[in-house]
N, C-alpha and C positions, 0 to 999 in steps of 0.2 A: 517188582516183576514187570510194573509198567514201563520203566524205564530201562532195562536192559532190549526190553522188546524194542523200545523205540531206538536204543542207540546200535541195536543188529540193523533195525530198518536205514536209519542216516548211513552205517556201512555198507549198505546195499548201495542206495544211494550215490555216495561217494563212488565206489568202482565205476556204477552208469557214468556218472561225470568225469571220472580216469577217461574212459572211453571214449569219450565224447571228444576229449581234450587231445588226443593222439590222431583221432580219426577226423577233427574239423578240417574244413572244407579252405579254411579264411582263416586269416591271422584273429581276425576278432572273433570269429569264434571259439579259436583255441584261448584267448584273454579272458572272456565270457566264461569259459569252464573253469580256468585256471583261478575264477574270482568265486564263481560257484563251490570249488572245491575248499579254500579258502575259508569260505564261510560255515563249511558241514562241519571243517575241521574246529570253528571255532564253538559250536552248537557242538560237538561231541566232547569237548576240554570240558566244556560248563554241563553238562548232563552228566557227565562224570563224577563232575567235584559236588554236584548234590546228591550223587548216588554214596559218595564215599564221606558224604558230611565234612568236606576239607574245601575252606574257604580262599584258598592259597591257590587252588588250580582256578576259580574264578579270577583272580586278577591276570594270571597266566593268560586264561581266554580274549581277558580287554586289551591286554599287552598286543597278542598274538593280531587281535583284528584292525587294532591303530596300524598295527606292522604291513597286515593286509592290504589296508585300503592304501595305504602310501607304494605298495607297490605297483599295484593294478595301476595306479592313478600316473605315476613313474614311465609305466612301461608305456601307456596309453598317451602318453608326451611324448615318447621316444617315438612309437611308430609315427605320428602325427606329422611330426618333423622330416621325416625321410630315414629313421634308422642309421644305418651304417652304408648309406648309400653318398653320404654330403660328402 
């Protein structure tokens, strides 16, 4: 019970940071959400896979956030450099 509560709540969540992420103001903020979101999505794979007792979608979730963090980190090289301006 506690856990479906809390994986409604991280979907609430997640939309506020959808939001967030369309409506930033700056390229890093919209990066900021896009790593924010990122992360709910990896916290709701693994609340999952211990709600459904399947050990299979935790490694899903560490896959997923190795995948994360190399993008955030990627894209944040990319703007740093001048993007598509050089």
């Amino acid at each position: 019970m506690l856990i479906r509560a809390t994986m409604g709540l991280l979907i609430l969540a997640m939309i506020a940071v959808l939001v967030k992420m369309l409506k930033g103001p700056t390229i890093w903020d919209r990066l900021m959400s896009l790593n924010l979101f990122s992360v709910k999505i990896t916290l709701l794979i693994s609340l999952y896979g211990v709600y459904t007792d399947n050990s299979m979608l935790l490694d899903v979730a560490i896959s997923y956030a190795v995948i994360g963090f190399l993008t955030i980190t990627l894209l944040s090289r990319f703007i740093l450099r001048g993007g598509r301006q050089k």
